[in-house]
C-alpha positions as CSV (number, residue, x, y, z in Angstrom):
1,X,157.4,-51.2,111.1
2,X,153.6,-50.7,111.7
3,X,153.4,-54.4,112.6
4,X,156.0,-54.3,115.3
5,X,154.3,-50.5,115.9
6,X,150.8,-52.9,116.4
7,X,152.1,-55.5,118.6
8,X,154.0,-52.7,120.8
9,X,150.6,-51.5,121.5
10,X,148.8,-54.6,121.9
11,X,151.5,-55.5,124.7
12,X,151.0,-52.1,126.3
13,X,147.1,-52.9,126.4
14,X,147.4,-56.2,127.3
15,X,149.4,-55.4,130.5
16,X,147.4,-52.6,131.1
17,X,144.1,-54.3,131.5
18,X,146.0,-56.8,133.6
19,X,147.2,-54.5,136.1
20,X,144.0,-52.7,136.0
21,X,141.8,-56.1,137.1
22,X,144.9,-57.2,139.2
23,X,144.1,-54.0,141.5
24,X,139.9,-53.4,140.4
25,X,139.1,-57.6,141.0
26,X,141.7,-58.5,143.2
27,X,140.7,-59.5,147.0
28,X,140.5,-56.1,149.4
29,X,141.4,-55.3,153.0
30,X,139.9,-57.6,155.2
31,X,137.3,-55.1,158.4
32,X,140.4,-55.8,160.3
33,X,143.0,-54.2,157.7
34,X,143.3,-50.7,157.1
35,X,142.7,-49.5,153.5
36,X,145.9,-47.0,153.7
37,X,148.2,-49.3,155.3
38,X,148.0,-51.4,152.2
39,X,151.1,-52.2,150.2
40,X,151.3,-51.0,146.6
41,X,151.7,-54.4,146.1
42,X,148.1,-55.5,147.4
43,X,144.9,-55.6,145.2
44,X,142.4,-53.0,146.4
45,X,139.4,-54.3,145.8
46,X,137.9,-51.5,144.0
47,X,135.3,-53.5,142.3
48,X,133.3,-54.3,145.3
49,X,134.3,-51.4,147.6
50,X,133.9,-48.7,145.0
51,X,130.6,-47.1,146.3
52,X,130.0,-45.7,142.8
53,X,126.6,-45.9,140.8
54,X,127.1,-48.0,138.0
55,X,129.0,-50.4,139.9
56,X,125.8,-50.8,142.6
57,X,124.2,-53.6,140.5
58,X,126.8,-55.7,139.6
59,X,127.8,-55.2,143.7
60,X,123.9,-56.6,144.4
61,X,124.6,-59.5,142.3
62,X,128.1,-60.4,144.0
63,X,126.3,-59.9,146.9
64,X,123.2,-62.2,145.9
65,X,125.8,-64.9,144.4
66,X,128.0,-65.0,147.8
67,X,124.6,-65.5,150.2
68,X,123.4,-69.0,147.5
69,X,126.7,-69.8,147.6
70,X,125.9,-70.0,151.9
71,X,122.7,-71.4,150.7
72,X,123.6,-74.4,148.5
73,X,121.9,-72.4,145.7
74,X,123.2,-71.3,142.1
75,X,122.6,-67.7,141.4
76,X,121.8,-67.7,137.6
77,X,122.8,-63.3,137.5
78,X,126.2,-64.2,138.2
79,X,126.9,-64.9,134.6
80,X,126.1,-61.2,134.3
81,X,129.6,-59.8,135.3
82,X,131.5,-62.9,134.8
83,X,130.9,-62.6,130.9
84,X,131.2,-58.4,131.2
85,X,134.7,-59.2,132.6
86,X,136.1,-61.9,130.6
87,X,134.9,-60.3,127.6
88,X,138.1,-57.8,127.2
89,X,140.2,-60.2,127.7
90,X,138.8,-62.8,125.4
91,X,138.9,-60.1,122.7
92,X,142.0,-59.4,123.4
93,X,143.6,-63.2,123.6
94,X,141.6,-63.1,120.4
95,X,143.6,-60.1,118.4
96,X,147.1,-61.5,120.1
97,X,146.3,-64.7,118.1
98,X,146.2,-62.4,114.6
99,X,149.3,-60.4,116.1
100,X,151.5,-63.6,117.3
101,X,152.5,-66.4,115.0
102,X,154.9,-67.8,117.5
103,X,153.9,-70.9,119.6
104,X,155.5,-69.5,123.2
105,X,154.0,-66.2,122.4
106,X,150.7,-67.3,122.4
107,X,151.0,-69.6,124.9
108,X,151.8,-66.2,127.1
109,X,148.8,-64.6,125.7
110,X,146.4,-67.5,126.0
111,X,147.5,-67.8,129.7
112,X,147.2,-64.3,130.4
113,X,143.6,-63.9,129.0
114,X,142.7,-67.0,130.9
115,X,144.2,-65.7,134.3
116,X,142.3,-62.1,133.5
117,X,139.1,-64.4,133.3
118,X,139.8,-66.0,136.4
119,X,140.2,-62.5,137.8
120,X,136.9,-61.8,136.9
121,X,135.4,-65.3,138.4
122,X,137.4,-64.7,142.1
123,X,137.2,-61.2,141.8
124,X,133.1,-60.8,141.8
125,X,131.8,-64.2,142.7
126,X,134.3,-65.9,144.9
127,X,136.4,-63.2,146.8
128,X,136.9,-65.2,150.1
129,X,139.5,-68.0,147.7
130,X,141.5,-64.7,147.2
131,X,140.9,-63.1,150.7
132,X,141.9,-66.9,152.3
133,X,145.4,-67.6,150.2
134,X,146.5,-63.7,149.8
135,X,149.0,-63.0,147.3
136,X,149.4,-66.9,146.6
137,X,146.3,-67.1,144.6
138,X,147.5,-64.6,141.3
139,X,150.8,-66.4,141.3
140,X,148.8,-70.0,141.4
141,X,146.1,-69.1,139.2
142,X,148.5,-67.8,136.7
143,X,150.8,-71.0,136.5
144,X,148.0,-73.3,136.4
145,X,146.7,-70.9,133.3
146,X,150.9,-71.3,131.9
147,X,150.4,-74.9,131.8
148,X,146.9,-75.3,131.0
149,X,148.0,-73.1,127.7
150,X,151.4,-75.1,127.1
151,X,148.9,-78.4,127.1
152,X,146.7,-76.8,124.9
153,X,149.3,-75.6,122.2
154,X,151.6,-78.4,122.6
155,X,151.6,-79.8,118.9
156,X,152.2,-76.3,117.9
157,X,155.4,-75.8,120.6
158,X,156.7,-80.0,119.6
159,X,156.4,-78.5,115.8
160,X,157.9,-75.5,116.5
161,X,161.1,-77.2,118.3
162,X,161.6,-79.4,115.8
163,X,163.2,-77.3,113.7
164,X,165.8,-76.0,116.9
165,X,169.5,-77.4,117.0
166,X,169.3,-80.2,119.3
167,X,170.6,-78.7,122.6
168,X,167.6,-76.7,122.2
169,X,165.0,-79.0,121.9
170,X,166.6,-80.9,124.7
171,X,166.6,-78.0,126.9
172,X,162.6,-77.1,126.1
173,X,161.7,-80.7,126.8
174,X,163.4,-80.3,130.3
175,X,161.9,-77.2,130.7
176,X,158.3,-78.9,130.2
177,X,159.2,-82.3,132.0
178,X,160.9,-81.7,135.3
179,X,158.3,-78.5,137.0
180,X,155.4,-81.4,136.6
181,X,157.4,-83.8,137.7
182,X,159.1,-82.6,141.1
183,X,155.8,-80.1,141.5
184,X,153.5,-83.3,141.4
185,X,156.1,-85.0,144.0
186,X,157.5,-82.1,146.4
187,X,154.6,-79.8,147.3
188,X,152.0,-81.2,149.7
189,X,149.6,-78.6,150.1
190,X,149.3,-79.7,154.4
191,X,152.4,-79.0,156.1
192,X,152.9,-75.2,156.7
193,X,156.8,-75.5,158.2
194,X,157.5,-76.6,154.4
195,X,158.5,-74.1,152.0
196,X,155.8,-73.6,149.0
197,X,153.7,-76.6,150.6
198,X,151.0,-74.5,152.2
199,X,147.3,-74.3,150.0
200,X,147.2,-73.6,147.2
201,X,150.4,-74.7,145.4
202,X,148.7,-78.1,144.6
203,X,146.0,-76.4,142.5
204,X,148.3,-76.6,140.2
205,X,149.2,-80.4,140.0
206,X,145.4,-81.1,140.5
207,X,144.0,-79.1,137.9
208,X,147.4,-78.1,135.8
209,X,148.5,-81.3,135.7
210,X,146.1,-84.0,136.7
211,X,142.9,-82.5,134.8
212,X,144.1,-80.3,132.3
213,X,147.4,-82.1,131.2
214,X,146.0,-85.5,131.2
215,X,142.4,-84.5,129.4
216,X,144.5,-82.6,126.5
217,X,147.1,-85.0,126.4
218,X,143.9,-88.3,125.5
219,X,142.7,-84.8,122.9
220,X,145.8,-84.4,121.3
221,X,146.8,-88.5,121.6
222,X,143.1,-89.5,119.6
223,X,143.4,-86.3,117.2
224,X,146.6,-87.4,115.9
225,X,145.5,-90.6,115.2
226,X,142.4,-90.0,113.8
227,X,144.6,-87.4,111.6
228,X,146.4,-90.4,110.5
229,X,143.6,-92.6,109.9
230,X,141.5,-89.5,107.8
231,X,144.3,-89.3,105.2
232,X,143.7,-93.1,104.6
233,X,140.7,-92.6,102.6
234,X,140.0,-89.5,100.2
235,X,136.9,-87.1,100.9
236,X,133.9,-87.4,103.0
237,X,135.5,-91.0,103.9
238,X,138.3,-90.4,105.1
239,X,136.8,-87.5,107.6
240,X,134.5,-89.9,108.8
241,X,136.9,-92.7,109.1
242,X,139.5,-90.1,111.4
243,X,136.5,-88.6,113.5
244,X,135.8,-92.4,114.6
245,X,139.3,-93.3,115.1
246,X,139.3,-90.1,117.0
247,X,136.5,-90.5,119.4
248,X,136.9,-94.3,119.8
249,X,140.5,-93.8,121.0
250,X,139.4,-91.0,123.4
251,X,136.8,-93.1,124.6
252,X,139.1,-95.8,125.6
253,X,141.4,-93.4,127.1
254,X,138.8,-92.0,129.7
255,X,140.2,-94.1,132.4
256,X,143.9,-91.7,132.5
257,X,142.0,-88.9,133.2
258,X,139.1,-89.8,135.2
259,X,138.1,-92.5,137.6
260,X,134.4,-92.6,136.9
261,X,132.3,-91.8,133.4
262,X,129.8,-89.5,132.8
263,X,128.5,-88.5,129.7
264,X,129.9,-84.9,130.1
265,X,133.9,-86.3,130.8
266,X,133.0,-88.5,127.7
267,X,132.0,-85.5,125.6
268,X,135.2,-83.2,126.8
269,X,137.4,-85.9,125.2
270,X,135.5,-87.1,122.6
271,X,134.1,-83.6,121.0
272,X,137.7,-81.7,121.0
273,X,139.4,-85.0,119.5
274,X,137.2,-85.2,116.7
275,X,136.6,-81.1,115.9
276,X,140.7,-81.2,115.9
277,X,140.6,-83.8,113.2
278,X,138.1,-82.1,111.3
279,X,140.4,-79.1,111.0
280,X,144.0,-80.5,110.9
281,X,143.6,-83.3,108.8
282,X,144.2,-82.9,105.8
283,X,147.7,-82.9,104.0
284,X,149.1,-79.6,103.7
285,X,147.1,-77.8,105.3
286,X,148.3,-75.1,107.5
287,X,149.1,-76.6,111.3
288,X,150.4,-78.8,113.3
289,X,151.0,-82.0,111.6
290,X,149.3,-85.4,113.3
291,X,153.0,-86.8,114.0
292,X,153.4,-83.6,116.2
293,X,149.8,-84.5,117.7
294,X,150.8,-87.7,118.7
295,X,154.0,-86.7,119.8
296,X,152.6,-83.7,122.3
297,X,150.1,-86.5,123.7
298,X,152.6,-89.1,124.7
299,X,155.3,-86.4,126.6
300,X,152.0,-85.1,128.1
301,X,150.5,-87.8,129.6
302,X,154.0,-89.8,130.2
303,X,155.4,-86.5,132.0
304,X,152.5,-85.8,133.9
305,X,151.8,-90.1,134.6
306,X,155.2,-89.8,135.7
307,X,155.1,-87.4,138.2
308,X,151.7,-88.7,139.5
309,X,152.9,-92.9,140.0
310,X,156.5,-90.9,141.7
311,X,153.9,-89.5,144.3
312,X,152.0,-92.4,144.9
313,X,155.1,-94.0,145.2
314,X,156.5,-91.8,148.1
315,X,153.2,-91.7,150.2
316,X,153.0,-95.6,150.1
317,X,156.5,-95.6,150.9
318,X,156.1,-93.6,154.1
319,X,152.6,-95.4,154.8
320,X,153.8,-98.8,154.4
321,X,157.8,-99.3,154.9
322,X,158.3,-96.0,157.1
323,X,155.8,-95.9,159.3
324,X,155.9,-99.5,160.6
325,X,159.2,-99.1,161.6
326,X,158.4,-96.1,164.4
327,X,154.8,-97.8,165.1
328,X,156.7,-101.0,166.0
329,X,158.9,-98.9,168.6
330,X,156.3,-97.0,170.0
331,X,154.6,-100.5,170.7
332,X,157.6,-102.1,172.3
333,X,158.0,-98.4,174.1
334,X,154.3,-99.1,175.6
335,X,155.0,-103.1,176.4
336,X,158.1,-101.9,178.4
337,X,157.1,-98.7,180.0
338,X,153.6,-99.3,179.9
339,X,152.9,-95.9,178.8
340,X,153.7,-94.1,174.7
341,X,156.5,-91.6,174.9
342,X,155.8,-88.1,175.5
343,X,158.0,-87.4,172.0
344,X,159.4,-89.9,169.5
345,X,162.7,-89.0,170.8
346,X,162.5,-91.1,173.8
347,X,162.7,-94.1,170.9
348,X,166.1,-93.0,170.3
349,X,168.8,-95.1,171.1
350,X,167.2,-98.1,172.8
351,X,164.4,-98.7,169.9
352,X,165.1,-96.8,167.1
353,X,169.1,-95.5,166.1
354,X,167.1,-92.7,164.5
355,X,163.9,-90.8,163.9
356,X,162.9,-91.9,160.4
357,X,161.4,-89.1,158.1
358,X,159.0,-90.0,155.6
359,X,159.7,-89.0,152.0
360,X,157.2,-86.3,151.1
361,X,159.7,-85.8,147.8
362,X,163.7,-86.2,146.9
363,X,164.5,-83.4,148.8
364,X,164.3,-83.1,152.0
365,X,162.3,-80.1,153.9
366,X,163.1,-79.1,157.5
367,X,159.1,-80.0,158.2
368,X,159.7,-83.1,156.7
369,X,158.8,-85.4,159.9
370,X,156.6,-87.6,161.1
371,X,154.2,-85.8,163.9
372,X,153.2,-87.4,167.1
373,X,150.8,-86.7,169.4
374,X,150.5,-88.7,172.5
375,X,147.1,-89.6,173.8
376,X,148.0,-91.0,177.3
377,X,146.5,-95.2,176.3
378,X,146.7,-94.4,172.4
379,X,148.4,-91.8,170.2
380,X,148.2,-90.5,166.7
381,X,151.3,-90.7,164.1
382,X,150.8,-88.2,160.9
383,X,152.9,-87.3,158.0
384,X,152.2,-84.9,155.2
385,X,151.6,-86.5,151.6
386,X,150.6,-84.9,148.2
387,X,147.5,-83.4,147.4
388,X,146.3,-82.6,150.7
389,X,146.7,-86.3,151.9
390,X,147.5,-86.2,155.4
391,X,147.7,-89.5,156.5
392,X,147.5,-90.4,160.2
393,X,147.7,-93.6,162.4
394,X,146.3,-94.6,165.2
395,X,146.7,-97.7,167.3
396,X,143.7,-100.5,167.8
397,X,141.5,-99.2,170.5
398,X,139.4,-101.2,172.9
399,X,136.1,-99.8,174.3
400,X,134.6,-101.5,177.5
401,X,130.8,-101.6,177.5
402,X,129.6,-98.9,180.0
403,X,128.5,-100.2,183.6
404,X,126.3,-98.7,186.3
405,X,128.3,-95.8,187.4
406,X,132.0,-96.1,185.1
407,X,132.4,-94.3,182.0
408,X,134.1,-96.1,179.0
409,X,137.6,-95.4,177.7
410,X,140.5,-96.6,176.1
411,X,141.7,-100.1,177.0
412,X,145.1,-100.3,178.5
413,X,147.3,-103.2,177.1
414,X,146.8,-105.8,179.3
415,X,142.8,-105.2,179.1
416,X,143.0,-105.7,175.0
417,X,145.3,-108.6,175.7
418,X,142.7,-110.7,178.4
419,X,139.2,-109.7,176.9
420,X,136.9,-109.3,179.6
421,X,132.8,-109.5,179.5
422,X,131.1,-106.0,180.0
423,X,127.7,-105.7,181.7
424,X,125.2,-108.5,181.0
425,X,128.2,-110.2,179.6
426,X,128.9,-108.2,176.5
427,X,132.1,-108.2,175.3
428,X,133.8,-105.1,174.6
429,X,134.0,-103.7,171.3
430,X,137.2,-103.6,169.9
431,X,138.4,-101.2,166.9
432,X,141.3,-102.1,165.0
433,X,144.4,-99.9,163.8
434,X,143.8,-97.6,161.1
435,X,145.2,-95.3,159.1
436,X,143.4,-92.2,157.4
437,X,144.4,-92.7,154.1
438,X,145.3,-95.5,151.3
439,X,148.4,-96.0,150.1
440,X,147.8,-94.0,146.9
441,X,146.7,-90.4,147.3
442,X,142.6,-90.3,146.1
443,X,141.8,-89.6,142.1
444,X,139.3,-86.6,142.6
445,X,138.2,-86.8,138.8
């Protein structure tokens, strides 16, 4: 009874502190918003409007922090009321641990406690990201912080299903494998006529999926291997024969989470891999065992790979088999009328049966569509991809050298088709079609 008295009152505190830096950290009104025309739903700001005394330092600092930030400087004080805010919730992720034995449970409590952190980061230091993205930015933070916390404990939740009825595991591996999935392949982040596609959904897939799942995912892949390898060998040997099997593997993996190496990505998959070994490998001893380690890192990185290669997939779908298709009519458009259509539905019936859309995901959004813009001798042809990619086309463009008393400007077709000397015989310089973007979205890590 006083256990489930304790954990009553842990969960009373917990949410208590969160509402508490959900309304004291949280982004205020905005000079043009008025503070009582606030819903209750709306974080007040109190932590940087309060005009209150022992608030005025930490207010200096935020103040101090947001003008380097302008600068292209660091401002060392900031650490000052990062760490004074992320403290209570450290401490209390911390006791939750000692309270919780259940894998979801502390996934919840690890994910609250690092949302609560990230409160205090965007509440003091970086209030413009909340101000910018409204109430998106609590929700986004928060889901990132979910999965960041299911990657984390994942040997601990495969460990824990394993001894489920089969319909259940099945059911908590679909749970885990199909939000990365379709969120890596249906949000864009660019098109705002798309449900959920305006910034900053893909926070999530970049940094939930792309950085957090793939880096644990090498981490838990090496540690159980190294695990495996540590109970080889008895004693001091065997710990130094796992904490080499460990990093070595994690070395070699570097490439699935990160395009170029630094010393610094080396060490965030190296060190974890080998510190897990160290503590969870020998037999018997209370944890996960290195089957369930090797287990967590193959759904995570095949899941999360998955996902990624579907997106790619799409965008060099609509970039390369789509796109050609309308870019072809558009040309035959100009050879015929000698000008681009006003709107891609002049293509329609004589050129195209149909306005193509290009597949952003498998289902289909009612902004789903190419956008064109028609720029009189040239025109523009855009779709919306993952990630941010926007990708846009435009046609080959011809530039006449400038003469005594004419201005350049685009080449109509039959200039680019007879190429004619400029002044003193230069010929004109002619730029060739391009899109904005490669046929894979860009790796950012």
């Amino acid at each position: 009874m006083a256990r489930i008295a304790s954990r009553a009152l842990f969960v009373v505190a917990l949410v208590g502190l969160a509402v508490f830096y959900y309304y004291f950290l949280g982004a205020g009104p905005t000079p043009s918003e008025k503070v009582e025309d606030l819903p209750w739903w709306r974080p007040m700001g109190w932590a940087l409007r309060l005009e209150q005394a022992p608030l005025a330092p930490l207010q200096e600092i935020a103040a101090a922090v947001e003008q380097a930030r302008h600068e292209g400087r660091w401002e060392p004080r900031g650490l000052i009321p990062l760490a004074l805010f992320t403290l209570p919730p450290i401490l209390l992720g911390a006791l939750g641990f000692r309270l919780f034995r259940s894998a979801l449970a502390r996934v919840l409590l690890l994910a609250t406690a690092v949302t609560l952190c990230a409160f205090a980061y965007y509440g003091w230091l970086s209030v413009e990201t909340w101000q910018d993205y409204s109430w998106r930015w609590p929700i986004t933070l928060f889901l990132t912080a979910v999965y960041l916390a299911v990657f984390a404990l994942a040997p601990a939740l495969v460990e824990d299903l394993r001894g489920r009825p089969a319909a259940v595991r099945a059911l908590g591996l679909l749970a885990f494998a199909a939000p990365i999935y379709f969120m890596s392949t249906e949000i864009t982040g660019t098109n705002p006529r798309m449900d959920f596609n305006l910034d900053p959904w893909p926070v999530i897939t970049l940094y939930g999926f792309l950085l957090f799942g793939l880096v644990l995912g090498v981490v838990h892949l090496a540690a159980g291997a190294g695990v495996l390898a540590r109970r080889r060998l008895a004693g001091s040997a065997g710990l130094v024969l796992g904490v080499a099997v460990a990093a070595l593997l994690a070395a070699a993996l570097r490439g699935v989470p990160f395009e170029r190496t630094t010393a610094l990505r080396l060490a965030v998959l190296v060190l974890p891999a080998a510190a897990l070994v160290a503590w969870a490998g020998r037999a018997g001893e209370r944890g996960a065992p290195p089957s369930a380690f090797l287990l967590a890192g193959v759904l995570m990185l095949g899941t999360v790979k998955a996902g990624q290669s579907q997106g790619e997939y799409f965008q060099a779908q609509a970039r390369d088999a789509i796109a050609p298709a309308v870019i072809a009519a558009l040309e035959r458009y100009r050879a015929d009328q000698e000008v681009y259509p006003l709107e891609l539905s002049e293509l329609v019936p004589a050129y195209l049966p149909g306005v193509p859309r290009p597949r952003v995901g498998w289902f289909e959004g009612a902004g789903e569509d190419f956008t064109y813009t028609d720029l009189g001798d040239s025109f523009l042809l855009e779709f919306s991809s993952v990630l941010w990619v926007q990708c846009a086309y435009s046609p080959a463009y011809e530039e006449e050298t400038e003469e005594e008393g004419e201005q350049p400007g685009p080449a109509t077709r039959d200039e680019a088709a007879t190429p004619a000397a400029g002044a003193g015989g230069e010929q004109p310089e002619r730029l060739g079609a391009a899109w904005s973007c490669e046929r894979k979205p860009p790796r950012l890590w």
